[in-house]
N, C-alpha and C positions, 0 to 999 in steps of 0.2 A: 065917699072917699075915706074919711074916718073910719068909717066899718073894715073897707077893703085893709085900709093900714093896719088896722089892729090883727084881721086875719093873721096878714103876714108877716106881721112880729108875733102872731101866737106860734106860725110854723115854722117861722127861724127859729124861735125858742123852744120845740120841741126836739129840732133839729142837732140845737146845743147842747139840749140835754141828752139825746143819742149818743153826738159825737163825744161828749164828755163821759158818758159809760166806756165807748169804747177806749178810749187815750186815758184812762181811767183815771182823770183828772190832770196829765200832762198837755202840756202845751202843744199846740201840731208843729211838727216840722219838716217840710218841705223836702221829699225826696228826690233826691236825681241820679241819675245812674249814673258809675264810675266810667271816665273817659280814659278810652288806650289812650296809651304814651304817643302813640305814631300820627293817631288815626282820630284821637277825642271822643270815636263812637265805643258807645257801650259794647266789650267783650260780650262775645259770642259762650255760650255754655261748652264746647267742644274747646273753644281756647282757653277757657279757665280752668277744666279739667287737666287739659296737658301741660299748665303751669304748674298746679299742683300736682302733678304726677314728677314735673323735673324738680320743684324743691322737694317732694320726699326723695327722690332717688337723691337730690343733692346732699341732702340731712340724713340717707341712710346709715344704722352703726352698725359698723365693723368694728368686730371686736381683731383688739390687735391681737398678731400672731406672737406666739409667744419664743422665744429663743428653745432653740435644743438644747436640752441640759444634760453635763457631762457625767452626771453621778450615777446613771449604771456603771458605766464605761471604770469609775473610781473603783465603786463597788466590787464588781469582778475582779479589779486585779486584787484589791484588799484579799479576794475571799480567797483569790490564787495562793498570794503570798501567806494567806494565813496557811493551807493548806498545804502547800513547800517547806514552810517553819515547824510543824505537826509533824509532816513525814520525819523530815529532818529528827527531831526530837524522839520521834518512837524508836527510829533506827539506830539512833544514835545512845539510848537509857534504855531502850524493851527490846530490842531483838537482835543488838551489836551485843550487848552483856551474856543475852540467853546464847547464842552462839558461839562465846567465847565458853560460856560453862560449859555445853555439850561438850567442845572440842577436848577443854582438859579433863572431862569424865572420860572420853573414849580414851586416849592417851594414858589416862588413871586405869581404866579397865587393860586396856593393853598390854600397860606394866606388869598389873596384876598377874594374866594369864600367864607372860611370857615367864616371870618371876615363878610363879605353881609349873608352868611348863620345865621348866630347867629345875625345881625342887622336885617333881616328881621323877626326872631322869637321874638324878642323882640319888637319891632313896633307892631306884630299881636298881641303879649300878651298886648299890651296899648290900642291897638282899642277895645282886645275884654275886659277886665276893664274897659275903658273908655265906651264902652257899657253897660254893668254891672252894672255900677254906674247910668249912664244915666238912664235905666230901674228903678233901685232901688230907683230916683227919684221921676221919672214917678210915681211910686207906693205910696211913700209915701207922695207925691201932690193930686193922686185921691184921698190916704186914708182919709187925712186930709180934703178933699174940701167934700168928700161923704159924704153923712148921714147914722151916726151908726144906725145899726140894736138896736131893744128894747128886750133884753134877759127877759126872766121870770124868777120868782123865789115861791116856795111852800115851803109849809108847811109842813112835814112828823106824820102824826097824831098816827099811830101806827108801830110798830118795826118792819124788813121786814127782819132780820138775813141775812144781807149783808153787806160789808163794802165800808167806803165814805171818803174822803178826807176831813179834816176840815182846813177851813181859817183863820178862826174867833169864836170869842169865849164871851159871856159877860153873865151877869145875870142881865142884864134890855133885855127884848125880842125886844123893840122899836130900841133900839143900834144893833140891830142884822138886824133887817127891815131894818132898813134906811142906812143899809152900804148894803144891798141886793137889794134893788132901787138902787142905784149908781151905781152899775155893771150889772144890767139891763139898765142901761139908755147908758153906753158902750155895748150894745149887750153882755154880760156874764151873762148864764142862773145859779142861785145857789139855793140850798133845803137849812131853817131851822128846826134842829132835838130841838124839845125841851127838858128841862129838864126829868131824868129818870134814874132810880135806884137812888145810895143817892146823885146825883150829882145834882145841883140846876142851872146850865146853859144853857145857848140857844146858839145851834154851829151851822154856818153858813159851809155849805160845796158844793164843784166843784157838776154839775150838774149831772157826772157820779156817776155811783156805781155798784161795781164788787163783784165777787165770791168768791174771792181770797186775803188774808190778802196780798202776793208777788205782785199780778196785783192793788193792790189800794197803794203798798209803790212805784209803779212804777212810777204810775200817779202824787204822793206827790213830786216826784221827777223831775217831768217834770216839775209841778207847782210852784215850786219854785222860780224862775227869773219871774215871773208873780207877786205872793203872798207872798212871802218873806220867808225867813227861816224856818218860824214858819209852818208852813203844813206838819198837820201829820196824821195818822190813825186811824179812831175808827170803831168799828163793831156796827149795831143798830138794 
């Protein structure tokens, strides 16, 4: 019996030494499985999985959504208004000022040409006066330097029922000749009519004579600034 006891405290005691490597020197303690709440038996591995599958989906993070923010929206219109206040400003310092230059250059040019347009029509109107004059000169140097023509002048010895311009007027027939040489001697041809019916005068008249009492008051009328006021018509 001794023997046998000591055996088997020699193989509890290797036993202890086993178990105490394993529990590597902790105490044993007593395992039991955890009891459901409903039911006391030890969950099933399929029911433990799908608890833990509901607290992570319960414990899942979602990140919060975050608000929409309005500062494009700001942005834009700033850029707007910056760009309305730019136009504004270029049009109103760089291309309202340049266009108001053009406008009084052209107006400036304008003036110009029209000012050179009217000085040069008035230069042409003095050259061609100044021409004019020259010419008219001219003319009355050769007239002056030429030698007058010698007009003639007759006698009208019977009536010819025409009418004639009269210049001149007298009753000595000599006074009448000798003012008729003088205007021949200017190249101006003139007829003396002599006295006839009860008029006792000798009338000196232009060298024309017409058909027409109208066409001889015409001619009286041109001869005037020549022969003075006095030229008038008579039929003979």
């Amino acid at each position: 019996m001794a023997k046998r006891k000591d055996k088997n405290e020699s193989a509890n005691d290797q036993n202890n030494e086993n178990n105490s490597e394993d529990n590597f020197g902790l105490p044993d303690i007593e395992y039991k499985p955890l009891d459901t709440e409903t039911t006391g038996e030890p969950e099933s591995e399929s029911v433990t999985e799908a608890k833990e599958e509901t607290v992570r989906e319960a414990y899942t993070y979602k990140p919060q959504e975050e608000s929409k923010s309005n500062a494009p929206i700001i942005i834009a219109v700033v850029i707007g208004l910056v760009l309305i206040v730019g136009a504004f400003l270029i049009y109103q310092y760089v291309y309202k000022p340049k266009a108001d230059k053009e406008k009084r250059e052209l107006a400036e040019k304008k003036r110009l040409d029209e000012q050179k347009r009217k000085d040069d029509e008035a230069a042409r109107l003095a050259r061609e006066n100044e021409e004019a004059e020259r010419k008219r000169l001219e003319a009355e140097a050769a007239a002056a330097n030429a030698k007058p023509a010698v007009g003639t002048f007759e006698t009208l010895t019977s009536r010819t029922g025409r009418y004639y311009v009269v210049i001149a007027s007298a009753v000595d027939g000599d006074l009448i000749s000798d003012y008729a040489k003088k205007l021949s001697a200017k190249g101006t041809s003139s007829k003396i009519i002599p006295p006839f019916g009860k008029w006792k005068f000798y009338r000196l008249t232009t060298s024309g004579d017409f058909d027409s009492y109208a066409a001889a008051q015409t001619s009286a009328d041109s001869s005037k600034p020549e022969f003075g006021p006095g030229a008038w018509v008579i039929k003979y």
